[in-house]
N, C-alpha and C positions, 0 to 999 in steps of 0.2 A: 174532416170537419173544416168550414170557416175558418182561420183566422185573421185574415185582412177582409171583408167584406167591399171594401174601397177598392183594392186591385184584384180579388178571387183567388188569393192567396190562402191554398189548406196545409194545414200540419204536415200532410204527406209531401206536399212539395218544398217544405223548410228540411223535412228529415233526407230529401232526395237531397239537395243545397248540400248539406254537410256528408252525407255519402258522398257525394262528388268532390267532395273536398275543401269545400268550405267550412274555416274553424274558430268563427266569431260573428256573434250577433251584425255585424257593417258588413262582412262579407254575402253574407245571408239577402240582409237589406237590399244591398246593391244588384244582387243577381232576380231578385222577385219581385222586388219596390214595395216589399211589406210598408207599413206602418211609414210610410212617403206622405199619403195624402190626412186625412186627421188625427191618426196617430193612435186612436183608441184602444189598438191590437198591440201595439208595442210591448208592453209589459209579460202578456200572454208567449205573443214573439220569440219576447227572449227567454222565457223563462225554458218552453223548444226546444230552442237551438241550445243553451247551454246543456241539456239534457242529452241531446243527441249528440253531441260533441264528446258529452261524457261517455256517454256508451261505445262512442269511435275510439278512445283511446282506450277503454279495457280491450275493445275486441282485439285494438291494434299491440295491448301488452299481452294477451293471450296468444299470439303467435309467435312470441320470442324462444328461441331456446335458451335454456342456461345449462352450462358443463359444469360437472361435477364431480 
């Protein structure tokens, strides 16, 4: 789906951003130019990226081992 209509910026490409390793709403920004031009996706934006950042760092505590 849409969420910058201004740059053609979709959700799938903010959750690709943070796959690649990007782990904050500026980082995000910067690499897709989300919410640069009027802004009005911003909100939606981050709401995303903090989502999918969330999900990077369970995946990323699910692979730890702990000894016991």
């Amino acid at each position: 789906m849409y969420v910058c209509v201004c740059k053609g910026v979709t959700d799938h490409q903010i959750r690709q951003q943070v796959s690649d390793g990007a782990r904050n709403w500026r980082e995000v920004r910067e690499a897709t130019g989300c919410a640069t031009q009027c802004g009005k996706c911003a909100c939606y934006a981050k709401s995303i990226t903090r989502d999918a950042v969330l999900e990077a760092r369970q995946e990323a505590d699910m692979g730890l081992a702990y000894a016991v």
